[in-house]
N, C-alpha and C positions, 0 to 999 in steps of 0.2 A: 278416646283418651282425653283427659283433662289435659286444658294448656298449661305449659311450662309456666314457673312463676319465673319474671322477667329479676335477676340479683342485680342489685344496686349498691354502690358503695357509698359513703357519707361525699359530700365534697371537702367535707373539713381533713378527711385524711389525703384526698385528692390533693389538695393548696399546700400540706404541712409537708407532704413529700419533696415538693417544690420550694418550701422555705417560705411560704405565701398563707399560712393560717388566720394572719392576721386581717384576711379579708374574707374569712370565710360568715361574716358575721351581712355582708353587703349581696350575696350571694342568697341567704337565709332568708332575707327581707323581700327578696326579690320572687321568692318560690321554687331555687333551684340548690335545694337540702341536697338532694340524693342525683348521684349520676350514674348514668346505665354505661360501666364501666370495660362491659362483653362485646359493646357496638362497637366500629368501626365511625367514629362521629367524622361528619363531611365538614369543609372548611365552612361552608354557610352555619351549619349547627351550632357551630362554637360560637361563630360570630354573632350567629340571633340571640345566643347566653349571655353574651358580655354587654350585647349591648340592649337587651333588656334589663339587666342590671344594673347598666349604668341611669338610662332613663327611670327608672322605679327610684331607684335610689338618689337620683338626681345630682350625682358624682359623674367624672371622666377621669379615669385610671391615667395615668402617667403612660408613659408609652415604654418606658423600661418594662415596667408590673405588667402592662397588657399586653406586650411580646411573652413574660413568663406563664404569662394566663393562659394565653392563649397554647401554647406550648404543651402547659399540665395538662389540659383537656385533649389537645387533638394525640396526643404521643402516650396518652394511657393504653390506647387499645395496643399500641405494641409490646409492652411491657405483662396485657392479661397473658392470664395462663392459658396456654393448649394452642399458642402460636410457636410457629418452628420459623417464623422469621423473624430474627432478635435485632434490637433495636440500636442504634450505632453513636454517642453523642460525637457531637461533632470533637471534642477531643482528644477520640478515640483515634480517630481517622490519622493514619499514618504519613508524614510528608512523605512527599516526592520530590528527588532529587534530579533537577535540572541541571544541563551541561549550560555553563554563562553563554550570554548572549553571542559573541566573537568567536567561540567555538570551534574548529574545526577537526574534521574526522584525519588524522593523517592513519592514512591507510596507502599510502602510495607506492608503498615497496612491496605490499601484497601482490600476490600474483592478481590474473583479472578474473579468473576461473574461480579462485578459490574466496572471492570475494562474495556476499549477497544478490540474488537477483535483486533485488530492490536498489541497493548498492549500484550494482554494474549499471543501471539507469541514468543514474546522476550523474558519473564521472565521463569521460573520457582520456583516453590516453595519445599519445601523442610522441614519436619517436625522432629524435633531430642529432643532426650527425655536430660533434662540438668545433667551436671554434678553435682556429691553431692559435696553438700556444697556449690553451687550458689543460692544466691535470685533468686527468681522471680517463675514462671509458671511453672510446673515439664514438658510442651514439648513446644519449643519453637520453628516457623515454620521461617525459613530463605530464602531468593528471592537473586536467581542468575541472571544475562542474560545469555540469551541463543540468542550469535554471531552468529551459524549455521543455515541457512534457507533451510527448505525441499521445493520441488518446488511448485507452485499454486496449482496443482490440488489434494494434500492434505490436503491442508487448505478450497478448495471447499468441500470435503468429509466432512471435520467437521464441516463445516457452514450446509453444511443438517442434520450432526445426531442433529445437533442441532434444526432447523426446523423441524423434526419429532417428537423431544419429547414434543417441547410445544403446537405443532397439537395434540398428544394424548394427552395432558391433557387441549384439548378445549372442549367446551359442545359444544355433538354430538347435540343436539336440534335447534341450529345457525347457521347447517352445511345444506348438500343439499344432494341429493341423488346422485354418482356417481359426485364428488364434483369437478370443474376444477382445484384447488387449491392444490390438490393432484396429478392431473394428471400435473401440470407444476413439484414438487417435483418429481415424477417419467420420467418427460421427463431431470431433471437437472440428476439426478441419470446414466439414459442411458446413457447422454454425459460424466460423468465422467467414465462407465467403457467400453467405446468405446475407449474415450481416452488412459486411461491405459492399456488397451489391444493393441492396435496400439504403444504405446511407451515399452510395455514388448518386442514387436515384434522385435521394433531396438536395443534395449538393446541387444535381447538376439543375435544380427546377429552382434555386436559389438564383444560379447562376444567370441564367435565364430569364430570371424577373432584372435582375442586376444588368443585363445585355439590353432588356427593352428601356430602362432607366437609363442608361448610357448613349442608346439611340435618342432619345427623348432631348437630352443634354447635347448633345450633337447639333439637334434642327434648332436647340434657341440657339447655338454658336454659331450656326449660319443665319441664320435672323437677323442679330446681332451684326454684324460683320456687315449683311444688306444693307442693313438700316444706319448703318457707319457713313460706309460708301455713299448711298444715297444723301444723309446729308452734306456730306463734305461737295456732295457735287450741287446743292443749291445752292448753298452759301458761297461759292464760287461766281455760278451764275449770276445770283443777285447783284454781288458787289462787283462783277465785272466791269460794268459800264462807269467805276467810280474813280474819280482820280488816283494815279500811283501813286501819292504819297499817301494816300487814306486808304488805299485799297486793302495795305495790309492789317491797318489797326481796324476796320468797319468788318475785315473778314475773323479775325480773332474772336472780335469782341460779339459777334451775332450769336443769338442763342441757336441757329444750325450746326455750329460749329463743338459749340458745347454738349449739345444729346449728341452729336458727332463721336467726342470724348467720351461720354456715359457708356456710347455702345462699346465705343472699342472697349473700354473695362469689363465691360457686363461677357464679349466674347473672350478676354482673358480668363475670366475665370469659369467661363464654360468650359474653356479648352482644359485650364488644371482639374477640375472637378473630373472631365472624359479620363485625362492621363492618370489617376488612381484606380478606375477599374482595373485589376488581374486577374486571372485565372488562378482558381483553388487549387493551391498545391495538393490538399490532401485527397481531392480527386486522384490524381496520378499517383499517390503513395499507393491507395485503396485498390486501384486494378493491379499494381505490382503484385500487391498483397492477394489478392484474390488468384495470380498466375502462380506466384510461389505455392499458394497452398496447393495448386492442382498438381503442380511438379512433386509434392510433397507425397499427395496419395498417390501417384506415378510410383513414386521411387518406394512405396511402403507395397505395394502391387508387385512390382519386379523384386522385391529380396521376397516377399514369401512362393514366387514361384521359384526362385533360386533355391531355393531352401524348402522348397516338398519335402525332398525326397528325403532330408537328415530329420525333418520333423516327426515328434508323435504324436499317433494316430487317441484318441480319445480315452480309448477303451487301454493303449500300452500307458498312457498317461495314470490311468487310475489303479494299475496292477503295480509301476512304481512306486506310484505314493504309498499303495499298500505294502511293496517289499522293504519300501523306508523305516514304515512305523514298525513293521515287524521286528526288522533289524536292532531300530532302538531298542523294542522291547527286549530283545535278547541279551541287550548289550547291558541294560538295568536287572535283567537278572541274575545274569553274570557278575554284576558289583556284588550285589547281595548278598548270594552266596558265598563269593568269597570275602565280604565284612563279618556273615554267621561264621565261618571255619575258623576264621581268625586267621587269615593268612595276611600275612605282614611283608611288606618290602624289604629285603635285606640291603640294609645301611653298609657303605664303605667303612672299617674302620678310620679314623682318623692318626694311627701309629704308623713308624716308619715299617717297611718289611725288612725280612733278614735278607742278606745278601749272602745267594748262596758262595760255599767256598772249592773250589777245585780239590778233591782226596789227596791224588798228587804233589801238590804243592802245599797239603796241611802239614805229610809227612816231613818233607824237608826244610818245612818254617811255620812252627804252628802258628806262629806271633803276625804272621803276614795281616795288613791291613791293620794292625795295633800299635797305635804310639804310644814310644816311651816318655817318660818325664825327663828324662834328659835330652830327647830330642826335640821336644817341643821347645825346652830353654833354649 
């Protein structure tokens, strides 16, 4: 097969699109007439153009002009025909409406259920019995945020205990025997105390480098503290033999006395630097976590043995679904039929009824139940 002949458009209508024609004449000089307007041109291509152009031509385009140059050329190819990705000027682009900086969500009267997961994260609530002598409701409940986030796979934990408790109070008779819907809850369950177990592992080898780090800091605090003592007991010695009146200032003033002082600083702040080791709280969250979810599969284990016996079995599951669909069917053609007969609801009229009248009593007063015009005046 012969190759494709490569279509090219002018540049001059490329630039005049643009409102840029008038440089189409700088472009011509330079040998770039015609651009292959089908390509996809890379940010280097466009750039090797202009600034070919500009060196041939021995100009430097303004930096207004060479943003729209650059522009014309790289953003034709979305504009060619036979793309299904259309092209978006940026004043196209619709704003976006921001709540001001000081914002806040008052949602506090919301129940806490009926609020967002994402939501119920942030807040806390808070219930406090009021002070005497204030109006209002004797416990009055108060919503803080809560700025501190524990990491994802806490907030996975509590999306299942919550999935578990409205599984157990679904009717077991909807359910199936050996249910898959259970066993995805217990395959999320695994991954979350695989997880937690694999990250208690790094935790505690953090730990652990942080414990040999803190014994480390320990033997310079005892060092330290030797090395104190030991001076303070030269410099004693030396100036022992000196007169008391000099004794005190010959003992101050000895440089024993002074790395004396050094050391004791040096094991102060041995000692502060030891006292900020703590143990990683999120260890102890993580084994919580990891016994919850086991209580979890526990308790997803005892409701389906509780519940065998009202569950169905595979095969009555699939004969219902089928006497369902059947049912609708009948039910749709039931409409039908009676849309083709034309059979019509019969409407209440909107008129009062007659009120029947006693025979008896029509004879001896037909007028009964009839007012007169003189009696109404």
């Amino acid at each position: 097969m012969p190759p494709k002949k490569i279509e090219k458009m002018s540049t001059q209508v490329l630039l005049a699109t643009s409102g840029l024609g008038e440089y189409f004449r700088y472009f011509e000089k330079s040998g770039h007439k015609m651009f292959d307007a089908n390509s996809h041109a890379s940010d280097l291509l466009v750039e090797k153009i202009i600034l070919e152009t500009e060196s041939r031509c021995c100009i430097t385009f303004h930096s207004d002009v060479r943003v729209k140059i650059w522009k014309a050329f790289r953003y034709q190819w979305f504009r060619g025909p036979g793309h299904s990705l259309p092209f978006i000027e940026r004043t196209e682009v619709p704003d976006i409406m921001l709540p001001p900086k000081d914002w806040v969500d008052n949602d506090s009267k919301v129940k806490f259920n009926d609020l967002e997961s994402d939501r119920q994260r942030q807040v806390v609530r808070k219930t406090k019995q009021t002070a005497p002598g204030e109006s209002g409701s004797a416990l009055q409940t108060y919503q803080f945020e809560v700025y501190k986030r524990d990491i994802d796979i806490l907030y996975e934990y509590k999306d299942l205990e919550r999935c578990v408790q409205e599984w157990e109070k679904r009717n077991p008779r909807a359910m199936v025997q050996e249910d898959y819907r259970e066993e995805v809850i217990r395959l999320r369950l695994k991954n979350v105390i695989d997880f937690s177990n694999s990250n208690i592992s790094v935790r505690k080898g953090k730990t652990a480098a942080l414990q040999q780090s803190a014994n480390i800091v320990f033997g310079v605090q005892l060092l330290t503290g030797a090395a104190c003592f030991i001076m303070m007991f030269i410099a004693y010695t030396q100036y022992s033999a000196a007169p008391p009146e000099l004794f005190m200032s010959f003992f101050i003033s000895s440089k024993q006395v002074i790395s004396s002082v050094s050391f004791f600083i040096a094991m102060m702040v041995a000692n502060v630097v030891r006292a900020r080791l703590k143990g990683d709280p999120l260890i102890r969250q993580l084994r919580k976590t990891v016994l919850n979810c086991e209580r979890l599969m526990e308790r997803i284990s005892d409701f389906r043995i509780a519940t065998e016996s009202l569950r169905l079995s595979r095969g009555e599951m699939k004969a219902s679904k089928q006497q369902n669909v059947d049912r609708r069917k009948a039910i749709e053609q039931d409409k039908d039929k009676e849309a083709k007969a034309g059979r019509k609801v019969r409407q209440r009229s909107g008129g009062k009824r007659k009120k029947k009248q006693d025979p008896t009593l029509a004879l001896w007063c037909p007028d009964a139940g009839v007012l007169d015009a003189k009696e109404i005046t």
